[in-house]
VOBA-1610 file (N, C-alpha, C; in pm, whole numbers, padded with zeros to 5 digits, always signed):
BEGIN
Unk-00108+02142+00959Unk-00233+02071+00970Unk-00265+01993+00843Unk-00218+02081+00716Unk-00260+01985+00588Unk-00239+01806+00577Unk-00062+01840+00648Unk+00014+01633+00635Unk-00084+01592+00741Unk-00105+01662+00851Unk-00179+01550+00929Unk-00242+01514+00887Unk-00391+01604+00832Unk-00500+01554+00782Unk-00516+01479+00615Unk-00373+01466+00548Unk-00361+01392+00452Unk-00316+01277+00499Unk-00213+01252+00611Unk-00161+01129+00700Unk-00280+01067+00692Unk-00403+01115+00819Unk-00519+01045+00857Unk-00564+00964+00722Unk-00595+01058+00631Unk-00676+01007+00536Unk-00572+00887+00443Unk-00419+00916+00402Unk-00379+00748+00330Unk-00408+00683+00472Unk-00380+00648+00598Unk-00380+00532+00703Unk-00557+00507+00642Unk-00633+00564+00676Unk-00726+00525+00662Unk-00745+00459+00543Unk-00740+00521+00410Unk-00724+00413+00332Unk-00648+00335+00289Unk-00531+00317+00389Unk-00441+00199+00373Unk-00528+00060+00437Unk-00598+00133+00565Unk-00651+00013+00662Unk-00795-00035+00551Unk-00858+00091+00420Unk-00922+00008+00379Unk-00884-00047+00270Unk-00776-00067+00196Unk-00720-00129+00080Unk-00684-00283+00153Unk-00631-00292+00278Unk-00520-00379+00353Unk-00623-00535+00432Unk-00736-00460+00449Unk-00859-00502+00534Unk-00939-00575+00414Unk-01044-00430+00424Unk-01146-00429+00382Unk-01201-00502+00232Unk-01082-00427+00195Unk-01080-00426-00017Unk-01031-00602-00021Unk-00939-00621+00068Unk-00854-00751+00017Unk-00918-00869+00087Unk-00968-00931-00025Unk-01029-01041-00034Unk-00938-01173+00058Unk-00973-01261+00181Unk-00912-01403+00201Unk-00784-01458+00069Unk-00910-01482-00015Unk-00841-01544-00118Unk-00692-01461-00155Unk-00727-01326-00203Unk-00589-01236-00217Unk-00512-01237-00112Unk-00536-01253-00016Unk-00414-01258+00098Unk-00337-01428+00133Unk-00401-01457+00120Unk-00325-01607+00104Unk-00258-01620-00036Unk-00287-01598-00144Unk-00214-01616-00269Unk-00115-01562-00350Unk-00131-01428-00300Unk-00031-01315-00317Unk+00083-01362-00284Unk+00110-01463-00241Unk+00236-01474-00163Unk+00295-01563-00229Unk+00402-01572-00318Unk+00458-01720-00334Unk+00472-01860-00322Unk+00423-01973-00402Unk+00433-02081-00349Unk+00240-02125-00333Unk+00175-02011-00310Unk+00045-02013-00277Unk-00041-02003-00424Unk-00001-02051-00535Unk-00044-02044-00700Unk-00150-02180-00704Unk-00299-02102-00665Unk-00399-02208-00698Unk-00488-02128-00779Unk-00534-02021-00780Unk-00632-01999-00919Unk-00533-01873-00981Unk-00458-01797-00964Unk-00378-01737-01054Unk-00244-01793-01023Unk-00159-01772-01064Unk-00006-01666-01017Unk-00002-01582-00909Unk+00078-01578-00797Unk+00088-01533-00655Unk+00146-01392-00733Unk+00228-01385-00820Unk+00250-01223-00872Unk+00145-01158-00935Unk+00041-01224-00971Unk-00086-01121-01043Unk-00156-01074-00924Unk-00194-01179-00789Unk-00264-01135-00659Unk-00175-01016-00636Unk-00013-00992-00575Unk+00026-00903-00566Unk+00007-00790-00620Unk+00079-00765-00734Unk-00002-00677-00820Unk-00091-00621-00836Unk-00208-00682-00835Unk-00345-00624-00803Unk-00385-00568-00656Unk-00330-00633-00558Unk-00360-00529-00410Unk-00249-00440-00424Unk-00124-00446-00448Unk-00033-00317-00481Unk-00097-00203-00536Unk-00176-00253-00677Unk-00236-00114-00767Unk-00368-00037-00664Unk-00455-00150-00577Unk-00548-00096-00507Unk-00448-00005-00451Unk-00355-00001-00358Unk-00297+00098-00289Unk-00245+00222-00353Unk-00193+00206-00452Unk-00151+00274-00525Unk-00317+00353-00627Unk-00374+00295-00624Unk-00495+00417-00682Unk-00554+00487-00530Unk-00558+00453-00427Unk-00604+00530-00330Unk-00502+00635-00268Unk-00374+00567-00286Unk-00298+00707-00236Unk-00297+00790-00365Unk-00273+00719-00485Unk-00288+00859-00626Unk-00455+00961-00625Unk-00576+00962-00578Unk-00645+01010-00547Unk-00686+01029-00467Unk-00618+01021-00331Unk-00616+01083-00184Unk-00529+01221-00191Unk-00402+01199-00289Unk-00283+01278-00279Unk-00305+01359-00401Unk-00391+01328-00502Unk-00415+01397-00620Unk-00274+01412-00744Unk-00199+01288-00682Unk-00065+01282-00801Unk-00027+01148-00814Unk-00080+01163-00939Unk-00045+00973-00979Unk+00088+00895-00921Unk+00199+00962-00945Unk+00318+00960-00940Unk+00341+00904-00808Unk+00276+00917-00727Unk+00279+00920-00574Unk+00220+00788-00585Unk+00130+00770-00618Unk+00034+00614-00639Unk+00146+00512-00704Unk+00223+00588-00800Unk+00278+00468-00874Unk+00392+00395-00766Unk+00433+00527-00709Unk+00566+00478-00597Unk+00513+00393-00494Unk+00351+00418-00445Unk+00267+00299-00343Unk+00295+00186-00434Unk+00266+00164-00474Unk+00222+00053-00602Unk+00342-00031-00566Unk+00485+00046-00642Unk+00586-00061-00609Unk+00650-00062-00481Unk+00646+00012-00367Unk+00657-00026-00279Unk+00613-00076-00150Unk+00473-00076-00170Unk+00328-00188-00120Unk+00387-00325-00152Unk+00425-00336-00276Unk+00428-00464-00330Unk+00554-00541-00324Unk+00665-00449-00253Unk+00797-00507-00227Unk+00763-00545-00084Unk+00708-00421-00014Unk+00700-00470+00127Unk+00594-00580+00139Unk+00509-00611+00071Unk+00454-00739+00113Unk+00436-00852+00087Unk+00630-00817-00069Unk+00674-00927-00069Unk+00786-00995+00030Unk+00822-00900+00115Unk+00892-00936+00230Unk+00825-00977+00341Unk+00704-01002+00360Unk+00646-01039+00445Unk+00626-01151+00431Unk+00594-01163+00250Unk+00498-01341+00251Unk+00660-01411+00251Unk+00812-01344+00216Unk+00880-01434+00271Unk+00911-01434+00406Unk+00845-01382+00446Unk+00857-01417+00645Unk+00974-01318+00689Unk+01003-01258+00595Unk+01164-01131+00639Unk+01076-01079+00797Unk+00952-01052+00821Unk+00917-00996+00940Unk+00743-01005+00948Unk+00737-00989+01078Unk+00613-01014+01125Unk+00470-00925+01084Unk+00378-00938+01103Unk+00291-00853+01010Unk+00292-00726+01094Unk+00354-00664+01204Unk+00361-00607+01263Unk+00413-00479+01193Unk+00529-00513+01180Unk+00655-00460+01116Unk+00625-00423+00969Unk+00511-00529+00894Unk+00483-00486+00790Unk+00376-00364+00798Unk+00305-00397+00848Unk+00202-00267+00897Unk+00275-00166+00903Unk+00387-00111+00979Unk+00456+00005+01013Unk+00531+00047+00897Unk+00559-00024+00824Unk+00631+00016+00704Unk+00582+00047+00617Unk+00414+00006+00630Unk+00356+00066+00531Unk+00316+00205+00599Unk+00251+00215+00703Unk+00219+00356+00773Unk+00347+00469+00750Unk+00433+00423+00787Unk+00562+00550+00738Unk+00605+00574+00579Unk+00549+00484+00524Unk+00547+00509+00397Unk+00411+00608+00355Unk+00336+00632+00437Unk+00174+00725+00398Unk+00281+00821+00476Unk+00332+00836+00592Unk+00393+01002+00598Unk+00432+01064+00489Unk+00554+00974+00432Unk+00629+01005+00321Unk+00522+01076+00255Unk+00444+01029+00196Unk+00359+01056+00076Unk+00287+01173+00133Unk+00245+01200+00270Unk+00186+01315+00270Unk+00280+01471+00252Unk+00418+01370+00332Unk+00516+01506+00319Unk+00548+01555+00186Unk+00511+01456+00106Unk+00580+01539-00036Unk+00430+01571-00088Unk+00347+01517-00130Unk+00225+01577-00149Unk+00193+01756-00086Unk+00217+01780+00038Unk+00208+01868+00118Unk+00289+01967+00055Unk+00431+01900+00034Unk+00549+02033-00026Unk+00535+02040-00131Unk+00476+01961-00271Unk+00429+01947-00373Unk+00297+02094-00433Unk+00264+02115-00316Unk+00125+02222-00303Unk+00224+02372-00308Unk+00184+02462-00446Unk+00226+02580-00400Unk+00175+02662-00344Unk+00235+02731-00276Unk+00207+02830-00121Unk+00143+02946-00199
//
């Protein structure tokens, strides 16, 4: 019951880092090629770290945040190059919050 109810809670705050938190502007610019008031790698970066501080204090281990961080930010640098549909990006990020609950979960001593 613990991963589930740690699952629920990163999706949930994946949908509010992904949604809610991320500004128009950050989602159009983040992406390469799209460099009108920063650098498309500082937009990245900065919604990567949002993800990465909500799973490090959802999961209560930084370490876990840092691994969101860079791999939030690979997967949605494969998106803004069109490698796949936002579909696909969505799901890759959701199985990436299992991950994190499963080791968070085994991380907990019994």
């Amino acid at each position: 019951m613990a991963f589930f109810n740690l699952y629920l809670l990163l999706a949930m705050g994946h949908f509010l880092g992904d949604f809610a938190l991320q500004s128009d502007r950050m989602a159009q610019e983040k992406c390469a090629g799209a460099d009108l008031t920063l650098p498309w790698w500082i937009w990245l970066t900065a919604h990567a770290a949002i993800h990465g501080l909500i799973v490090a204090v959802l999961t209560g281990i930084p370490l876990l945040g840092l691994g969101e961080w860079v791999l939030h930010g690979l997967i949605d640098y494969g998106k803004c190059r069109h490698r796949y549909p936002i579909v696909t990006d969505q799901l890759l990020h959701l199985s990436l919050k299992a991950v994190w609950a499963a080791l968070a979960v085994m991380a907990v001593p019994s």
